[in-house]
PLY file of the C-alpha trace (Angstrom):
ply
format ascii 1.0
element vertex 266
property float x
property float y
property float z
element edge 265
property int vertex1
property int vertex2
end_header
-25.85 -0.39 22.82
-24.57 2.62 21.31
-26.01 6.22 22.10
-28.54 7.52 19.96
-27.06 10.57 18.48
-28.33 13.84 16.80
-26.82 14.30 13.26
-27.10 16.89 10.86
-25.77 15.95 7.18
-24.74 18.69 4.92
-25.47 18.51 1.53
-28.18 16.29 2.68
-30.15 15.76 -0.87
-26.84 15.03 -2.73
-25.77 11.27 -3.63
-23.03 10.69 -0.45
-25.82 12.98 1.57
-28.68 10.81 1.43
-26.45 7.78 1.71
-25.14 9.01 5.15
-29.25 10.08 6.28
-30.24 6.37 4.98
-27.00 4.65 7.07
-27.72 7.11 10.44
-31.42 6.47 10.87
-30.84 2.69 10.15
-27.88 2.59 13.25
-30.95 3.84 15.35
-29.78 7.57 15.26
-32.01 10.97 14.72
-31.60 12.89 11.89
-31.84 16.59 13.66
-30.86 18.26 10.37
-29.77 18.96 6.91
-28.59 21.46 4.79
-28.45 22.56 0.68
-27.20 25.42 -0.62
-29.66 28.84 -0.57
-31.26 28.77 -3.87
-31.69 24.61 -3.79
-34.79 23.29 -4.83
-34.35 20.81 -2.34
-35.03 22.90 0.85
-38.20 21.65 3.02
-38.10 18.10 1.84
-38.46 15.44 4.00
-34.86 14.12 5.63
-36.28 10.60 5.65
-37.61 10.78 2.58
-34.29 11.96 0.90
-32.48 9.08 3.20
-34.64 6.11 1.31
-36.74 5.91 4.13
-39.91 6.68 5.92
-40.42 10.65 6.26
-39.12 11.74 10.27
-40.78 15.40 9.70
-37.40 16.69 9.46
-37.00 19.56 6.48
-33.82 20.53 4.62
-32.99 24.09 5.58
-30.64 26.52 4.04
-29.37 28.73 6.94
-26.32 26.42 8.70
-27.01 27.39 12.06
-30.77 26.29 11.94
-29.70 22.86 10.64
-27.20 22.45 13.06
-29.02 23.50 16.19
-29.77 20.32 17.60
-26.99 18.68 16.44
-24.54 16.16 18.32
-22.30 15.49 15.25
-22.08 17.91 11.76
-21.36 15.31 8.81
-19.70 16.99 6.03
-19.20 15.54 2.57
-19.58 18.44 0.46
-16.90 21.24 -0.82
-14.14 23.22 0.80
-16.08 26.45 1.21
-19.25 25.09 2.10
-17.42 22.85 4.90
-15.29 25.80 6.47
-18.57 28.02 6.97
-20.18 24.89 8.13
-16.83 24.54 10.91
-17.82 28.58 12.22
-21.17 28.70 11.82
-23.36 25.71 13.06
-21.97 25.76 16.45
-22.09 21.89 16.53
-19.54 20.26 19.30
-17.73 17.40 16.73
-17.44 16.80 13.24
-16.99 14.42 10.63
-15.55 15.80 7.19
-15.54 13.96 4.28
-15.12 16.52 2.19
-11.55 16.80 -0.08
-9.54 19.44 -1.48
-8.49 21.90 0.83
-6.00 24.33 0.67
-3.11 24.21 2.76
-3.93 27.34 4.34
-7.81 25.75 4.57
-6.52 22.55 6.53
-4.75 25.39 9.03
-8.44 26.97 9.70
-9.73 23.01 10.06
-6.88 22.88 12.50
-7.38 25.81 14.35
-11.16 24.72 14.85
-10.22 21.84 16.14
-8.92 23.49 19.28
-13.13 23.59 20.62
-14.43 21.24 18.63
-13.44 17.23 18.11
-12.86 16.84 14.18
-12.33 13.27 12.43
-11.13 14.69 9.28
-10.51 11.80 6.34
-10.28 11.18 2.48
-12.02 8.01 2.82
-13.81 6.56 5.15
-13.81 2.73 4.41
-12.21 0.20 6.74
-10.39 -1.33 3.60
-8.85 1.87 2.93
-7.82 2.60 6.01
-6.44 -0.76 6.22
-4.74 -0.32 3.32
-3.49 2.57 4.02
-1.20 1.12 6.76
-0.37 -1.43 4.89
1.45 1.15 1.90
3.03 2.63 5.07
4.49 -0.64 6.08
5.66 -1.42 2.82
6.96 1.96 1.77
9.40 1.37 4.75
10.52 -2.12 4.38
11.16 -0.92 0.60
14.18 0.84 -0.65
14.58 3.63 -3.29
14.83 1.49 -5.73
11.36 0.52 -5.45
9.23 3.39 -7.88
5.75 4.56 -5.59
2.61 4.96 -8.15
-0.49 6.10 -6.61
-3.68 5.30 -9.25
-6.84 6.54 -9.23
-10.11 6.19 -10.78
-13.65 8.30 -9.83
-16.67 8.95 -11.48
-17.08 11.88 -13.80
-18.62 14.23 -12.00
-15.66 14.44 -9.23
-14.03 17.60 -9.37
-10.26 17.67 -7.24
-7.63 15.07 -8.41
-5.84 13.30 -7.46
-8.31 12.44 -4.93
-8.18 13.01 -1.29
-7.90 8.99 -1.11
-5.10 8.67 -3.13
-3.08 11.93 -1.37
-3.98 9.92 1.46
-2.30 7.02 0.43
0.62 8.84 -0.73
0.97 10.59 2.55
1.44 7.44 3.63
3.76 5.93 1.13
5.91 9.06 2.42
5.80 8.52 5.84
6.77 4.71 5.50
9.65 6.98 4.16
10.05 9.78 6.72
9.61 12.40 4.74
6.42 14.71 3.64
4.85 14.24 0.54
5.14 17.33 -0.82
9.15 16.59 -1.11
8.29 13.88 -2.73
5.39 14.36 -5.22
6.32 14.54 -8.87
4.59 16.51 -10.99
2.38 14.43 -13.93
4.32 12.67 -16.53
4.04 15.10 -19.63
6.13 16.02 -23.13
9.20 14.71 -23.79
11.48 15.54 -20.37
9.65 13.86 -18.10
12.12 10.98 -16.62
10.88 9.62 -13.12
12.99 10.67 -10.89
14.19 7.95 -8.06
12.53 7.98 -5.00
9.90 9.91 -5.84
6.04 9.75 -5.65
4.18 9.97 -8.87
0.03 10.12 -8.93
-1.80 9.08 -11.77
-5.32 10.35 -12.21
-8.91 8.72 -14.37
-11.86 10.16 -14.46
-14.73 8.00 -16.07
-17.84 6.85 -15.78
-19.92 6.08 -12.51
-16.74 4.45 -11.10
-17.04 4.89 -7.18
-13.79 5.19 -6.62
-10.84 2.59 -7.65
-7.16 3.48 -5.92
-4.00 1.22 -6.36
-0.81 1.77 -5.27
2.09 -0.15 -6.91
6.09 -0.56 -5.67
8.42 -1.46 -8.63
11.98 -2.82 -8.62
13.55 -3.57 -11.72
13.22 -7.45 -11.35
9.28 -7.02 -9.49
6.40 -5.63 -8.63
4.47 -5.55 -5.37
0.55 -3.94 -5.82
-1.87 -2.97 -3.16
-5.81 -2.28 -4.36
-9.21 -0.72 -3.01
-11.93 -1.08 -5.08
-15.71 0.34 -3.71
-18.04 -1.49 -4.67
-20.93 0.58 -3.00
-21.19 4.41 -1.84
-22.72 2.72 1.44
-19.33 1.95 2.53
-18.00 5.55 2.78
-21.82 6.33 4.91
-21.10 3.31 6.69
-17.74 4.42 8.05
-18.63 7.95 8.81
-21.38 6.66 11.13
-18.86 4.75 12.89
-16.89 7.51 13.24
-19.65 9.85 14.22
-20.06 7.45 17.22
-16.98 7.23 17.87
-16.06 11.21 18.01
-19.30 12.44 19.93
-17.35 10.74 23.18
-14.03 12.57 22.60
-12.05 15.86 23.47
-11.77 18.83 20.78
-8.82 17.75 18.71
-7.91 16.55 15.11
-8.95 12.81 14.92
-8.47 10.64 11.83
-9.79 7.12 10.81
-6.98 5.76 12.10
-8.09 7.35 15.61
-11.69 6.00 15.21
-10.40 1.88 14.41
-7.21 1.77 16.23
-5.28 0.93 13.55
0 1
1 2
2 3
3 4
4 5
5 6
6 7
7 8
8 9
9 10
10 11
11 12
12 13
13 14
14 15
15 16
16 17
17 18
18 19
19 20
20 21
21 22
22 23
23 24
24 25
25 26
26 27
27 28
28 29
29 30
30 31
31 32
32 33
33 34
34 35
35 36
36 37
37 38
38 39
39 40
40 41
41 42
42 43
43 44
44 45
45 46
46 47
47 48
48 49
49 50
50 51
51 52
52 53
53 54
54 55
55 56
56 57
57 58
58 59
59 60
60 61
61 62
62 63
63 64
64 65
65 66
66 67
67 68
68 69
69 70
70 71
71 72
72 73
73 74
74 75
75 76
76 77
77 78
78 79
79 80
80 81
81 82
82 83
83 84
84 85
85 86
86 87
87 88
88 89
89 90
90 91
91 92
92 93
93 94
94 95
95 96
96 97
97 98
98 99
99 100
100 101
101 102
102 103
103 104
104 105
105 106
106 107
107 108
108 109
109 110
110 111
111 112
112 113
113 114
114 115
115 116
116 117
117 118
118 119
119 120
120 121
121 122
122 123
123 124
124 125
125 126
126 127
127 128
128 129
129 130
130 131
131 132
132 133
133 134
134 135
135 136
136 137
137 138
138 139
139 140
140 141
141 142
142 143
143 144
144 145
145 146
146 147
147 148
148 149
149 150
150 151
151 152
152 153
153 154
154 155
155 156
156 157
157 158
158 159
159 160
160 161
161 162
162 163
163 164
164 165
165 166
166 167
167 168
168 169
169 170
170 171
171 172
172 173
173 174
174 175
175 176
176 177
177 178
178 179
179 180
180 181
181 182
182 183
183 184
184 185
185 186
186 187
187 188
188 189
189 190
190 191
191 192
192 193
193 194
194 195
195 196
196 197
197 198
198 199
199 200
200 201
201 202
202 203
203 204
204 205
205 206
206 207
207 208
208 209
209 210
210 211
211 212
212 213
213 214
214 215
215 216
216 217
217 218
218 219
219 220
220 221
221 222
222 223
223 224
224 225
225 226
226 227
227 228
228 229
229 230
230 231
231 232
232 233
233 234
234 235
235 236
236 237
237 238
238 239
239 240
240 241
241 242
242 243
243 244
244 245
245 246
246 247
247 248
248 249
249 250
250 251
251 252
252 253
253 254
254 255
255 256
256 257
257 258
258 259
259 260
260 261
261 262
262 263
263 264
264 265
């Protein structure tokens, strides 16, 4: 039987927050805590309530530290500032970040915080994506040059970074299967009338409509075929469904920088 943990869920009365508060009291854990931003008209309602669920007499608060304070595992699905003061202020001993769009100099202060705290950091959280994320590895280095890399990605209108941390994920990936970083390889969007693909690269392609979840397919082209591996999410439960898993999974482990791949062993 798994451990009954304490988790606090930042940005707890947005969409992905009361998904994760619905999908961690139904694994059997507590919900200790939740935060909203100072200001919110959300602070002091019910946890449970905002989870789908019975209330557990658990309030939203807006000061970090008091949300945090009984806290086994700090879920984060919310925005790059709003996660980093989360990392240095609620004290909590492990992490799970969902959130997407750091800086490179912001991934350098997750880093560092890693050193006394265990962090599963990820751009998605769902088994198929991780799955498939190996899989574009695999094939990115079975496949020669010749073979063009797209990335594609769809979200919902309201997302604000693109491409999405899913899709960088995936190129990362495609890059590796290479040996080399992305960022030598990413080519700038397709746009006016010199803008030939250059071979080998890595080129991301970005949609942003509707109440799509999230949609991400990555293609590898020869002249003669293609090959095309897709993720489609169906449900927002998925992504809540995975960071529980993870939750569970870092609460046992040593401060360090964990990914999905960490949490299924893939």
């Amino acid at each position: 039987m798994t451990t009954q943990l304490n988790i606090a869920v930042a940005g707890s009365a947005g969409r992905m927050g009361r998904q994760l508060i619905g999908a961690a009291l139904r694994a059997g854990h507590k919900v200790s805590g939740g935060s909203e931003a100072p200001g919110s008209d959300q602070i002091g309602k019910d946890l449970g309530t905002l989870g789908g669920l019975d209330p557990n007499g658990v309030t939203v608060q807006a000061d970090i530290s008091h949300a945090a304070r009984d806290a086994t595992v700090w879920i984060d699905f919310t925005v790059p500032a709003a996660t980093l003061s989360a990392l240095s202020k609620s004290g909590a001993p492990a992490f799970v970040i969902g959130t997407t769009g750091f800086s490179e100099a912001e991934e350098q202060q997750i880093k560092s915080a890693s050193a006394s705290a265990a962090i599963v950091k990820a751009g998605n959280f769902s088994l198929g994506v991780n799955l498939l994320e190996a899989l574009v590895k695999q094939a990115a280095a079975r496949l020669g040059e010749d073979w063009d890399i797209e990335v594609a990605e769809t979200h919902h209108r309201h997302k604000v970074d693109a491409p999405s941390g899913t899709a960088l994920m995936l190129g990362d990936a495609a890059a590796k299967g290479r040996s080399q970083a992305l960022n030598d390889l990413r080519t700038a969007p397709y746009d006016g009338p010199d803008a030939k693909r250059v071979p080998g690269e890595i080129g991301f392609s970005v949609r942003r409509s509707g109440g799509v979840i999230g949609d991400h397919e990555v293609t590898f082209a020869s002249e003669m075929e293609i090959l095309s591996l897709r993720h489609t999410a169906l449900d927002r439960a998925v992504f809540a469904y995975g960071a529980i898993k993870a939750a569970e999974w870092v609460a046992a482990q040593p401060p360090g920088l964990y990914d999905m791949s960490d949490v299924l062993g893939v």
